[in-house]
N, C-alpha and C positions, 0 to 999 in steps of 0.2 A: 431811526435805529440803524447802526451800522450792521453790515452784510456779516461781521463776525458774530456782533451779538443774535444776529439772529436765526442765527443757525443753531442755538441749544432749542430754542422756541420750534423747531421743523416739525419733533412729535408729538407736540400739544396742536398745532395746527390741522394735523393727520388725528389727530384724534378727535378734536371736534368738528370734524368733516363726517363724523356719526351723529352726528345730531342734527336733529329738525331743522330743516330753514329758519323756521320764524326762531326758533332760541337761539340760532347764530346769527339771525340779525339783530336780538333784542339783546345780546351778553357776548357773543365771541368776539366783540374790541376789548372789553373791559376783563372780560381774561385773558388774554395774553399779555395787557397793558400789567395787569395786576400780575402775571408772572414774568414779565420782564422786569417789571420794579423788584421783584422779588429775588431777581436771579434762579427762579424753580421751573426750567424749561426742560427738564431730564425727562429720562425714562420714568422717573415714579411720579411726575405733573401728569405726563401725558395717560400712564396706565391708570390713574385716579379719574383723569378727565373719561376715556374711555368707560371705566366703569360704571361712570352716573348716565352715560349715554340711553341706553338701554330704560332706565325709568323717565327717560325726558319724552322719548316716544313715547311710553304707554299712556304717564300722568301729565299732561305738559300743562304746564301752568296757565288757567282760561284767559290772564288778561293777555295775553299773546295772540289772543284770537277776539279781536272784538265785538263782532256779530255770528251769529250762527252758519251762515255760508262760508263763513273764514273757517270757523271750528270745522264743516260738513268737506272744506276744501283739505285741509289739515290731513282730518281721516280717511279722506280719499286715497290722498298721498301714499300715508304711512299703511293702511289697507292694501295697496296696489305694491309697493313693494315686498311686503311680509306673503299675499298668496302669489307672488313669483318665485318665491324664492320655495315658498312651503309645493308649490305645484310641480319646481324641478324636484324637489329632492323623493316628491311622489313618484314624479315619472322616472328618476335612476332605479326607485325601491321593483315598479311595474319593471324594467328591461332586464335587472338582477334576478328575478324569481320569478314571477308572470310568465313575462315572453321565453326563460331559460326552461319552464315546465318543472318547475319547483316546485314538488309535492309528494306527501311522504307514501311511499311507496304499496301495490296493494297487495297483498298475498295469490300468487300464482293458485292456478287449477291446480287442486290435490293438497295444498296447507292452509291449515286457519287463519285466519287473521284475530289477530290480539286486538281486543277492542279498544287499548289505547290509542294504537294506530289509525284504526277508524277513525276514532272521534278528530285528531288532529288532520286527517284526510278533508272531514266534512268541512272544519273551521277554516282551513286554508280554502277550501275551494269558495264557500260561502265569503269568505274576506277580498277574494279575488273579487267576485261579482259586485259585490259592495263597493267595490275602488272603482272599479269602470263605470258603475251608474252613476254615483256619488260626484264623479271628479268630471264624467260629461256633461251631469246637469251645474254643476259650480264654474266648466267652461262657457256653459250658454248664458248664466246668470248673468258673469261680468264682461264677456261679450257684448251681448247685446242688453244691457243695462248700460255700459257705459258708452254706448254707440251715440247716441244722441248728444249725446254733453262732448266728445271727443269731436263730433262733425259743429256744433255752435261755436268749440273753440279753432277748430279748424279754417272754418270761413275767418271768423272773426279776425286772425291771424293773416289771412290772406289778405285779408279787403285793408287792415290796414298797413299791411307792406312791415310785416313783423318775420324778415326772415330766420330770425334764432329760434322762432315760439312755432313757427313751420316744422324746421328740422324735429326739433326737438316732440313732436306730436308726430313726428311720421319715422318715432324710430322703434315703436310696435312691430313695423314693415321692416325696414330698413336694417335691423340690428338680428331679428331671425336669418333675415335672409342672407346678408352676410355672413352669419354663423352657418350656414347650409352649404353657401357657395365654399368657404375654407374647411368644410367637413368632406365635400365632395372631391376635394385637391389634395385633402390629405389623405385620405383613402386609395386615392389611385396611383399617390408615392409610394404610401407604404406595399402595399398589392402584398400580404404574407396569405400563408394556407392556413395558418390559426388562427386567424382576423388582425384585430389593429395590435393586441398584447395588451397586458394590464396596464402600464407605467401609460402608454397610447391611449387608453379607455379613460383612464384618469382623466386626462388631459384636458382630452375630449368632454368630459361633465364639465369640470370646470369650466372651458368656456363655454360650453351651454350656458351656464349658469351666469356668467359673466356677460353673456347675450341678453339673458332675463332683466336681469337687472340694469342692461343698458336700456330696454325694450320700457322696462315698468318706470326708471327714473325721468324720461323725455315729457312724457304727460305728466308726472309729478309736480317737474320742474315747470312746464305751461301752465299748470293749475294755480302756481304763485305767482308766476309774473302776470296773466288775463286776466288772473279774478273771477272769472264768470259767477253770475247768480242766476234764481231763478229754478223754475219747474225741472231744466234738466240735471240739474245739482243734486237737488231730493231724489230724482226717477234714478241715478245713478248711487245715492248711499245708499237707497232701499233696496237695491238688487245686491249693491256690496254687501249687504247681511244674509241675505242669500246666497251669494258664493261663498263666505266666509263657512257662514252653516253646513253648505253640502263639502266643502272641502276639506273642514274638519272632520265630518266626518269621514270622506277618503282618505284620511291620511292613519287618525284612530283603526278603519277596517285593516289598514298595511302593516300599522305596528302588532293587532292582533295574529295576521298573518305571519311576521316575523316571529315572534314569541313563539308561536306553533311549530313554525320550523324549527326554531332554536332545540326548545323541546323535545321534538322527535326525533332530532337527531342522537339528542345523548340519552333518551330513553332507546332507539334503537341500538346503541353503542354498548349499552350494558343489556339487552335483551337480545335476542336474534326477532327478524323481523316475522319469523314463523316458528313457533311454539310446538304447534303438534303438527304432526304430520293428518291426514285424516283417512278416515279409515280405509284401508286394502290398497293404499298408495304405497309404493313404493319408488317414486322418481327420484330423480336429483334433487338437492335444493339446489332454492333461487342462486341467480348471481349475484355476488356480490355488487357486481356493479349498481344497483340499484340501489344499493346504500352509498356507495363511493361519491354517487351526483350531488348529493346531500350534507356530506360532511364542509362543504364550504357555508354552509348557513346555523354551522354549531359556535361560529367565532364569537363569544361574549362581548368583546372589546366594540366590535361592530356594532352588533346591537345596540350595545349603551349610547353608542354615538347618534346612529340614526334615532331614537328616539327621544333623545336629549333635544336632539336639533330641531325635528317635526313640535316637540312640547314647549320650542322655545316660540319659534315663528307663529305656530297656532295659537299660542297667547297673547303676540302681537297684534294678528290679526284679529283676533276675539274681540279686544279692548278695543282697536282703532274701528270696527264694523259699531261696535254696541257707543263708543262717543260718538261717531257720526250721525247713528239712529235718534241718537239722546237731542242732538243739537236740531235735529229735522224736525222735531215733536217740539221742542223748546222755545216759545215766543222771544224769550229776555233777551236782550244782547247787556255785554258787558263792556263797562268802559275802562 
């Protein structure tokens, strides 16, 4: 194929760079062969291609996986990506409202509190606790569940002088820390007195996030070129159903907590946060300010986002945790 022709084909190529290893070794010649014969390398190949992406992870066709450690290695994979990625967007939701003291507000000495207000007091603060247990026991899970199986492929990669399968298993390390060392440099350029600014925080997540998923694709990618079988394969899906479990639920507690905020902002927006005054007071009311903290967690648009995206990854993860459990349990292999 000439270097013209094959430049309509560049975002069908970017597009099935979304898909599973094993369906771009078993089908990504024969599609692109079959849209270069076609002449359909445009924008609407590639958005089409892109599309089916998404059900190739969840459902992937079993003979792609011959035996049950292929299948257990598969969902490893696609598990390990889907809770990094559902783990950062926990931790931006934790630094956004958590750590900023995002909580609706309580009625000062001398006015009532409106038991609306309460109740979304309690649910927020209850959802807060929920996320930090939730998401530390879902870090210990896959931790030290996949610790075993990480250090068999580790050696293994060593002893036989496999320096790609090295890197790439030691970029857990290698890709946070990087991420840490350019977050500590960019902090000390920017130096402002209202921290780094929004457009800068932005930024900032993204390559977190873009960390994550260097961090989670390295072992993915060792997972298909080693192979490993064996006890630590199973000792690592069956802990992957375990973080998958507590982290969905950390993330459900966060979306609860957002909703609540959402909520009481624009119940506080058409209420005042204090009703009656009580009796033989006469002070000021409250400040405002204590509603003013608040109105950035009334934005709809946000919402829907963040919990589109937590209900996209957490159904990733759900399906790739419960096929790997499936295939553990499962004698058959498939030819």
């Amino acid at each position: 194929m000439t270097g013209e022709a094959a430049r309509p084909l560049l975002l069908a190529r970017l597009a099935l760079a979304l898909y599973p290893p094993s369906w771009r070794a078993r089908y990504g010649d024969e599609v692109l062969a079959l849209l270069a014969e076609s002449r359909r390398g445009g924008p609407g190949a590639a958005a089409g291609l892109a599309w089916h992406a998404f059900p190739a992870w969840i459902i992937p066709p079993r003979h792609l996986h011959a035996d049950r450690f292929s299948r257990m290695r598969a969902s490893l994979a696609t598990v390990l990506l889907a809770w990094t990625v559902l783990t950062g967007l926990g931790l931006t939701f934790a630094q956004l409202t958590q750590l900023q003291g995002a909580i609706p507000p309580a009625a000062p000495v001398g006015w009532r509190q409106p038991a609306t207000v309460t109740a979304y007091r309690d649910i927020v603060t209850w959802s807060y606790h929920i996320f930090d247990g939730a998401l530390a026991l879902s870090l210990l899970a896959i931790g030290l569940g996949g610790l075993p199986l990480w250090l068999v492929m580790l050696r293994r990669a060593h002893r036989e002088r496999r320096p790609r399968d090295l890197i790439r298993l030691l970029m857990p390390v290698l890709a946070p820390a990087g991420y840490l060392v350019a977050l500590l440099v960019l902090v000390r350029l920017i130096q402002r007195p209202d921290g780094v600014g929004q457009w800068w925080f932005l930024a900032i997540v993204l390559g977190g996030l873009a960390a994550g998923i260097a961090a989670a694709a390295g072992p993915g990618l060792a997972l298909r070129s080693l192979r490993p079988r064996g006890p630590a394969v199973r000792f690592a899906t069956r802990a992957a159903v375990v973080g998958v479990a507590s982290l969905v639920t950390a993330v459900a507690a966060s979306a609860t907590a957002a909703i609540a905020l959402y909520l009481s902002v624009h119940y506080l927006s058409g209420h005042p946060l204090l009703q009656t005054r009580a009796a033989g007071y006469s002070g000021p009311p409250p400040p405002a300010a204590q509603l003013q903290s608040l109105s950035q967690y009334g934005n709809s648009a946000m919402l829907v986002i963040y919990l589109t995206l937590i209900a996209s990854f957490a159904l990733v993860a759900v399906v790739g945790a419960a096929r790997g459990a499936r295939a553990g349990v499962d004698g058959r292999d498939y030819a």
